[in-house]
Wavefront OBJ file of the C-alpha trace (Angstrom):
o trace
v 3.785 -45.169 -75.461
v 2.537 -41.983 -77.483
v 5.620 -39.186 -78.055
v 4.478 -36.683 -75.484
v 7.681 -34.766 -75.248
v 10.843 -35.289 -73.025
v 10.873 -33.969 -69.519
v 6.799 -33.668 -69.589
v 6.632 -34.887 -66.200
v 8.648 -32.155 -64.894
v 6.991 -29.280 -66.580
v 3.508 -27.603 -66.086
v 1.254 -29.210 -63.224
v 1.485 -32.752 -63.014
v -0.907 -35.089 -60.808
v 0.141 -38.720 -59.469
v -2.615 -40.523 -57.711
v -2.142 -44.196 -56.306
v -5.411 -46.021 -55.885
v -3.949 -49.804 -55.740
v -4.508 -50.304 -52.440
v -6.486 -49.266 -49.039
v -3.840 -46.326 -48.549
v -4.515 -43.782 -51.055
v -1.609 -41.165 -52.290
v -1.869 -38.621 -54.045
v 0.584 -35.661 -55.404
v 1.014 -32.911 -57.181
v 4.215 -31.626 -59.059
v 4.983 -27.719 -60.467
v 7.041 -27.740 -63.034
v 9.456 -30.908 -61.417
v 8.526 -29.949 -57.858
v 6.361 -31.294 -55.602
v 4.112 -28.275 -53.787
v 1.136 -30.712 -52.279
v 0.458 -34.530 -51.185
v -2.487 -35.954 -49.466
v -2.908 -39.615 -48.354
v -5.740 -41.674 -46.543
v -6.912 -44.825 -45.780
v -9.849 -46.610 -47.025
v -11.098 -47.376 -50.581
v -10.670 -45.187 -53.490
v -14.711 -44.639 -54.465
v -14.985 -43.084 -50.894
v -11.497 -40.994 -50.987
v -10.139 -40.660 -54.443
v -11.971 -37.495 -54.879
v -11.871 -36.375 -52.250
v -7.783 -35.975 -52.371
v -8.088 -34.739 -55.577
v -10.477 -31.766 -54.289
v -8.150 -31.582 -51.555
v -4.705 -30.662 -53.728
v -6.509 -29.016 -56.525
v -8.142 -26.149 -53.889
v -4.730 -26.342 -51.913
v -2.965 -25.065 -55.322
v -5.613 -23.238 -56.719
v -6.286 -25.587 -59.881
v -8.969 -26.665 -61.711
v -8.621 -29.850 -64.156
v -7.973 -27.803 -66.876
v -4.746 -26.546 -65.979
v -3.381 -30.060 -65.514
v -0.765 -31.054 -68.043
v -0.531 -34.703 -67.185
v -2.701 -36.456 -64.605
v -0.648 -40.198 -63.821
v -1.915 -43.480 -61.454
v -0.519 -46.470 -60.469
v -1.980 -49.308 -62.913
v -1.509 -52.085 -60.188
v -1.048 -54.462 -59.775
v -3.409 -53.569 -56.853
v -7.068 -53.411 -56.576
v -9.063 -53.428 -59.620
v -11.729 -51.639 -58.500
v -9.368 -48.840 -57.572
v -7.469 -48.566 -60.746
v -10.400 -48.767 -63.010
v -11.797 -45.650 -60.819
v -8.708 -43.804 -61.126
v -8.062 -44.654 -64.773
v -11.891 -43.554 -65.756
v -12.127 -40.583 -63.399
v -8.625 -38.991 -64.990
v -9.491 -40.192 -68.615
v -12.268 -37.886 -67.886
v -10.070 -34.970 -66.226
v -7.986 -35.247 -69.361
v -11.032 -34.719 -71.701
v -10.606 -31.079 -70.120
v -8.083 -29.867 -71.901
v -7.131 -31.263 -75.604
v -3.423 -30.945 -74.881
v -2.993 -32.838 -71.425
v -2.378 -36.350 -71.269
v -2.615 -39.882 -69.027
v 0.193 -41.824 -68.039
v 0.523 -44.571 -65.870
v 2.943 -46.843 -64.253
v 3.801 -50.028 -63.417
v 3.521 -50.832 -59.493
v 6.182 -53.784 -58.893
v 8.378 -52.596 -61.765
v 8.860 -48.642 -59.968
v 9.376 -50.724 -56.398
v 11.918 -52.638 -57.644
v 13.912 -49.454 -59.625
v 13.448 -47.744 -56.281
v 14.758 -50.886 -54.207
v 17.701 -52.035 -56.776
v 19.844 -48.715 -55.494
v 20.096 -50.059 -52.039
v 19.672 -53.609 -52.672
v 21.444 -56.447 -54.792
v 18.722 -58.815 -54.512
v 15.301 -59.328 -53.631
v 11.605 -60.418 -53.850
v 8.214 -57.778 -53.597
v 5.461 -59.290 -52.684
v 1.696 -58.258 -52.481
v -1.243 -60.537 -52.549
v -3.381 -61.624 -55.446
v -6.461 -63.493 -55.454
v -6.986 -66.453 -52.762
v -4.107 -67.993 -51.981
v -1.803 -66.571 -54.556
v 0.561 -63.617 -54.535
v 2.149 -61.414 -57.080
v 5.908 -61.464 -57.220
v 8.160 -59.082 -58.854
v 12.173 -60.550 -58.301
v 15.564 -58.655 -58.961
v 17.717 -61.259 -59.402
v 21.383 -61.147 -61.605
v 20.874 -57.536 -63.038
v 17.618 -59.103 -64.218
v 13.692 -58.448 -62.962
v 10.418 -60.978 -63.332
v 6.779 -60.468 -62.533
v 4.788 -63.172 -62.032
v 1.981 -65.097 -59.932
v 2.994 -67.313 -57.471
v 0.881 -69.877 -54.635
v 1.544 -68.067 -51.702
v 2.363 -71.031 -49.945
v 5.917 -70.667 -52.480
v 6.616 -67.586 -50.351
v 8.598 -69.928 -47.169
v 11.015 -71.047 -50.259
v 12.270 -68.015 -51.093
v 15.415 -67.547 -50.413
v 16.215 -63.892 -51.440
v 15.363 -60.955 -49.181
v 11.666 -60.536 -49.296
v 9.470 -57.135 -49.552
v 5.771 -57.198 -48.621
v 3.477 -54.192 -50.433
v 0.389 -54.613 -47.755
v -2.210 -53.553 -50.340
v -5.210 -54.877 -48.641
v -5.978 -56.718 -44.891
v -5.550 -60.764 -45.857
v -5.873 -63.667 -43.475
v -3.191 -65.500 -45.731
v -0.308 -67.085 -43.319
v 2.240 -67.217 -45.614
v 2.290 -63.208 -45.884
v 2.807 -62.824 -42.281
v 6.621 -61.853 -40.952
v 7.157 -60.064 -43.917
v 9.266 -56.620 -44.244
v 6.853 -54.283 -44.758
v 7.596 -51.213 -47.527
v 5.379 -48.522 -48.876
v 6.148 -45.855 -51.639
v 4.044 -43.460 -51.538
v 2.848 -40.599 -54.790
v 5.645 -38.458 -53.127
v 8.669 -41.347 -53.705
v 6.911 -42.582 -57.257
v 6.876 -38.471 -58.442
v 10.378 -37.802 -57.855
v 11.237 -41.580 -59.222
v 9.049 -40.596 -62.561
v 10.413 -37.211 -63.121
v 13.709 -38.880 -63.206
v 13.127 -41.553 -65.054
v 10.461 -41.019 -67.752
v 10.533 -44.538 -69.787
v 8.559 -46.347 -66.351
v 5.930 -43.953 -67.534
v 3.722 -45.142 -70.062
v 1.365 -42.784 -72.088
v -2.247 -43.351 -73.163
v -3.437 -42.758 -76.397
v -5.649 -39.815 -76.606
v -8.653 -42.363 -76.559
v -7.128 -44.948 -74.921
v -8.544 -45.933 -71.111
v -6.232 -48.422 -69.400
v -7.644 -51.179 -67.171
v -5.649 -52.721 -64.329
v -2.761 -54.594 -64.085
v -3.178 -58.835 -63.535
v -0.308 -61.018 -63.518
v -3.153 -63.810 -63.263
v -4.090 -65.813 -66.057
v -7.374 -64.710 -67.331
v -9.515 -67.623 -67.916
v -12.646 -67.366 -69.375
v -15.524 -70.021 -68.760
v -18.725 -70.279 -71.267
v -21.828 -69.602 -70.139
v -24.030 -72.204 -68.912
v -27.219 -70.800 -68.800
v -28.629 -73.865 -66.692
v -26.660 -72.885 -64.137
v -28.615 -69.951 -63.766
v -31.963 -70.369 -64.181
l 1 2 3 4 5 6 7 8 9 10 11 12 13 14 15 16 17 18 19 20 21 22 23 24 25 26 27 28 29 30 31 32 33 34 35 36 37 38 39 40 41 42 43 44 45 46 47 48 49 50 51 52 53 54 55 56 57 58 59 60 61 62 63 64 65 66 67 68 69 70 71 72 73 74 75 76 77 78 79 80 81 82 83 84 85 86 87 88 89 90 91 92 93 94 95 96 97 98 99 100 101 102 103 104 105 106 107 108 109 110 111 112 113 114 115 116 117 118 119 120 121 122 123 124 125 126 127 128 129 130 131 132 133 134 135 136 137 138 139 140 141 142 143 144 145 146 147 148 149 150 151 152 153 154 155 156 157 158 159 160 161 162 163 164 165 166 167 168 169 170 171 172 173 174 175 176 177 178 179 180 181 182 183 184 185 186 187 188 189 190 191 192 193 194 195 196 197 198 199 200 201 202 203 204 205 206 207 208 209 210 211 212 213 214 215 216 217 218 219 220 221 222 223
């Protein structure tokens, strides 16, 4: 995390933009308070800017008087979060003294959740018949991939983050929670370490609690 300054988030114009899943959020803080949000549904190529148009002319801003422009790095939808992380890298190139930041999807749900709750699992799916998992468990929290069929076996309170439409059974019945820019601002601005700065060249991809495997190329195969 680069030294950006303490209480950055709640000084100057601040943008928060969640693109990890088919409801995009989007927010923007004035010096710790929130003056504009915009949401929709539907994938973050179509609507991403189109938010962003949509707060910037509601405030009166241009990129360049952004201080810190912030997005959820999943986990989530890939696609989403690498348009979000490229299209703000690029905002940022605006002004020499703003700055990225980004945070950490299951990790902020579960800060949010541990005030009212003692226990529990978030949920949201992965690829094909897996799921991501954050649990708070004994003062203690764990992301990792799980086979969705594992999901009927867990006995703690269970949280579903609907990030996309899946015809996976095992997600069905769940409680269904959504924070939206507006809940993850006021969380940040509080609580600046779940924030984590990029490098002035640095462009973060997304978020995978998957295991990356990667095959060699058999150029038989396609030929």
């Amino acid at each position: 995390m680069e030294n950006f300054g303490k209480n950055f988030l709640s000084n100057g114009n601040v943008v928060f933009i969640d693109t990890a899943s088919d409801n995009i959020s989007a927010c923007l803080a004035q010096n710790g308070e929130i003056t504009y949000s915009a949401s929709k549904q539907g994938g973050a190529l179509e609507n991403m800017f189109g938010i962003l148009n949509e707060i910037f002319a509601a405030a009166s801003l241009k990129a360049n008087d952004v201080s810190a422009f912030g997005f959820c790095q999943g986990v989530g939808s890939i696609l989403g979060i690498r348009a979000a992380s490229a299209a703000l890298s690029t905002f940022r190139a605006a002004d020499k003294n703003s700055v990225c930041f980004a945070w950490d999807l299951l990790k902020v749900y579960a800060q949010i959740l541990k005030t009212s709750q003692n226990e529990f699992a978030i949920l949201c799916p992965s690829r094909k018949n897996f799921a991501n998992i954050c649990i708070f468990k004994d003062g203690k929290i764990i992301e990792k991939e799980i086979e969705s069929a594992e999901i009927q076996n867990i006995s703690l309170p269970k949280y579903f983050v609907e990030q996309r439409k899946s015809a996976d059974k095992n997600f069905e019945n769940l409680q269904r929670i959504f924070f939206g820019a507006r809940e993850i601002a006021k969380f940040l601005m509080q609580n600046e370490s779940f924030a984590y700065v990029c490098a002035p060249s640095e462009i973060l991809d997304a978020a995978v609690l998957a295991k990356r495997e990667y095959v060699k190329w058999n150029s038989r195969a396609h030929s």
